[in-house]
Structures are given as structure tokens and as C-alpha cells.
C-alpha positions in Angstrom: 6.1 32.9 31.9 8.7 31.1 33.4 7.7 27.5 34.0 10.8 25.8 34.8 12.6 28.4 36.9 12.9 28.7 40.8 13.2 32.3 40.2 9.5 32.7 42.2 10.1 30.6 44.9 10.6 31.7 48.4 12.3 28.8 50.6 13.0 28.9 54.1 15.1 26.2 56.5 14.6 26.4 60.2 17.3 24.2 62.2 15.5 23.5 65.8 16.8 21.1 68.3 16.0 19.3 71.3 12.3 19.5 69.9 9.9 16.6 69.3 9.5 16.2 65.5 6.2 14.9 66.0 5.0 17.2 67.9 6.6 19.9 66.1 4.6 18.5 62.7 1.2 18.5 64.6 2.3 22.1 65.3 2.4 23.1 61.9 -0.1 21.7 60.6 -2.4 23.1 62.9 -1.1 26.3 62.6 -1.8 26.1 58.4 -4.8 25.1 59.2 -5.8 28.5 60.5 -4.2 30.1 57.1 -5.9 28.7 54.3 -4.2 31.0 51.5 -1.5 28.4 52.8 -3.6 26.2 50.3 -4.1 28.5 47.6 -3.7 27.2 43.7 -4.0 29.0 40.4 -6.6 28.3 38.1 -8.1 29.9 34.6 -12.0 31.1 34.8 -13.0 32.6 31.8 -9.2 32.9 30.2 -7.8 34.6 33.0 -5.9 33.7 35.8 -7.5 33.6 39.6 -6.5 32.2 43.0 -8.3 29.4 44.1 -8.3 27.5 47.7 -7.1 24.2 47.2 -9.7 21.3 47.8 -7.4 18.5 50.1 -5.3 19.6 53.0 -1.7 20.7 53.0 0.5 17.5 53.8 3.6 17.8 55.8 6.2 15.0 55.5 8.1 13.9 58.6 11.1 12.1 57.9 14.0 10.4 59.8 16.9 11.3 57.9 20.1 8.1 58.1 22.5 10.9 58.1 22.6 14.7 58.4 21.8 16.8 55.4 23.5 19.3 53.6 22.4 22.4 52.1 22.1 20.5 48.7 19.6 18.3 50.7 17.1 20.9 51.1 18.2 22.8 47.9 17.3 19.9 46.1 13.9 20.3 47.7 13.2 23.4 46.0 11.5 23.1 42.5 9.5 24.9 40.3 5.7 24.7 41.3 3.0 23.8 38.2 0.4 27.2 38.8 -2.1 25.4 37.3 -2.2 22.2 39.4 -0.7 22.3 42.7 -0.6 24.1 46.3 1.8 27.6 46.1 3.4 26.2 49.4 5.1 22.9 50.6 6.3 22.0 54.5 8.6 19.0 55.3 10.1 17.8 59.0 12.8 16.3 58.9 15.0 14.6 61.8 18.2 13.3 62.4 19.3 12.7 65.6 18.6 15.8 67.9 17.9 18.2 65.5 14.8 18.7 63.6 15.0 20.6 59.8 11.6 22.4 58.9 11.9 23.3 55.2 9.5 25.5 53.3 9.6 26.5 50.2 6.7 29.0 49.1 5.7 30.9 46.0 5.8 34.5 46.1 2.7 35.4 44.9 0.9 34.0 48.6 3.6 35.3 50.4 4.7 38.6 52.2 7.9 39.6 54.0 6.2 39.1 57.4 4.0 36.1 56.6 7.2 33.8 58.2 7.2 35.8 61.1 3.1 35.4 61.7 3.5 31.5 61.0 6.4 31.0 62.6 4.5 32.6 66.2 1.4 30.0 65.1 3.2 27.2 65.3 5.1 27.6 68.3 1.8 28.4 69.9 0.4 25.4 69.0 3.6 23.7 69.7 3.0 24.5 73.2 -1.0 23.2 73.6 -2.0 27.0 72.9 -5.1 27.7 70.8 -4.6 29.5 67.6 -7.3 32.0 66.3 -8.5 31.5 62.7 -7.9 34.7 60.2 -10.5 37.1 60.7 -9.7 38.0 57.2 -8.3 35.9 54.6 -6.0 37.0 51.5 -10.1 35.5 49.6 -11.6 38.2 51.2 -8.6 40.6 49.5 -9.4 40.0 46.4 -12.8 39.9 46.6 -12.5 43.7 48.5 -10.1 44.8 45.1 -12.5 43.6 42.7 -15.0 45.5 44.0 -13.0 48.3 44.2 -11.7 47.9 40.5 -15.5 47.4 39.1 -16.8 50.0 41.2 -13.9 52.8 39.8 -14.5 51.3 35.9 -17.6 52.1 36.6 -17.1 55.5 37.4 -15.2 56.1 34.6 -17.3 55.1 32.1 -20.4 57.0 33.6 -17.9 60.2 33.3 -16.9 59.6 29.9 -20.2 59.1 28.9 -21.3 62.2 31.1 -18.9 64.1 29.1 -20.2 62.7 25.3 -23.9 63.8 26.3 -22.8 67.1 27.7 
């Protein structure tokens, strides 16, 4: 409804240091790997709206920065996000001398309060060579569970109301 507002994103800034920012970007991008509602994108089947995993992988920009940012920096980073034609989540790494700035900025309808918390213990496993278990069950699987569970109990309503008119 509201296209142009930042009113649904949720951003985050982590400030690390002493850290390889390299390193630190393979680390997240394995650990998004093992999310893939990380990817997720809105689309329109039939007139309505759905969530959709994204076809090409999540990029995560790593860039030496010539002086250290502000908050404007990263606020400036932060931007409404076009439902209909890109990912609901964006990474960047960014460097400047010994300190590393991971900035996310994700839209609230992927996103839980203790998503960060889950993530955030991916990639520091990964970070340090440890092996990261894919989701047993993914946010897909969610909806496909509450689907079924909606049809199933408009089904049942409808067999009682017509119940009731033949009764």
C-alpha cells in the first residue's frame, strides 16, 4: 500500500573488529545459503499475492570504505524494496581500516524477532570452518502447512452449512 515508505523495513548494523572481511563475507553467505526464505520475493498468481523463492543467489557486497562511515552511511542504505521484483532482504560488508560494518536491512514480512539471533549464530559458525545444517523446515513448507489447514477448515464449513440446509 505503501510503496515508497521504509515503514516495513527492518535494518540492522553490526560493528565487528579485528575480523577478516573476507572471510567474514564467505561467512554469510554461506550461512544464507542454508535459509532460503533469505531469498524470498513477492509475486501475483491468479490476482493474489504469494511468496516466491527467488531464482539467482543473494549477493553480498564487500567494500573498502576511504573513510569511516556515519550513521547516514548506512541510513542511506535503507530503501524501500519493489514486492514485486526484488529479494525481501539485502547484506553488505563493509571495511575501513580494522573494523568491519555488516549492514542488513530486511522486510518484515520474512522476518521474526529471533530470526537475527538464529543468523547471527550461522554465520559465526561458518566464520569459524564449522558446518551449518540446512532448515529442516523452511517458512515454503509454512505456508504450504496453513493452506492446507485454511482449505481443509473451508471445507468443513461448507459441508456443515450445507448439513444444516438438507437437515
Amino acid at each position: 500500500k505503501d510503496r515508497l515508505s521504509t515503514k516495513y523495513n527492518v535494518p540492522y548494523l553490526y560493528i565487528l573488529e579485528g575480523i577478516s572481511p573476507e572471510a567474514f563475507k564467505s561467512a554469510v553467505l554461506k550461512a544464507v545459503a542454508v535459509h532460503p526464505y533469505l531469498n524470498n520475493r513477492f509475486a501475483l498468481v491468479d490476482a493474489e499475492p504469494v511468496q516466491m523463492p527467488g531464482e539467482e543467489r543473494i549477493t553480498v557486497p564487500l567494500k573498502k570504505l576511504k573513510e569511516e562511515p556515519d550513521m547516514s552511511f548506512f541510513q542511506n542504505l535503507v530503501r524501500p524494496f519493489d514486492l514485486l521484483g526484488e529479494c525481501l532482504s539485502r547484506f553488505g560488508v563493509y571495511s575501513f581500516e580494522k573494523k568491519t560494518y555488516f549492514f542488513i536491512d530486511i522486510h518484515h514480512s520474512i522476518y521474526d524477532g529471533l530470526y537475527m539471533t538464529v543468523l547471527m549464530q550461522d554465520i559465526l559458525k561458518a566464520y569459524k570452518g564449522e558446518s551449518l545444517e540446512p532448515e529442516t523446515v523452511s517458512s515454503y513448507d509454512a505456508a504450504l502447512y496453513e493452506k492446507d489447514r485454511l482449505e481443509k477448515e473451508a471445507s468443513l464449513s461448507a459441508r456443515a452449512y450445507f448439513d444444516a440446509q438438507l437437515k
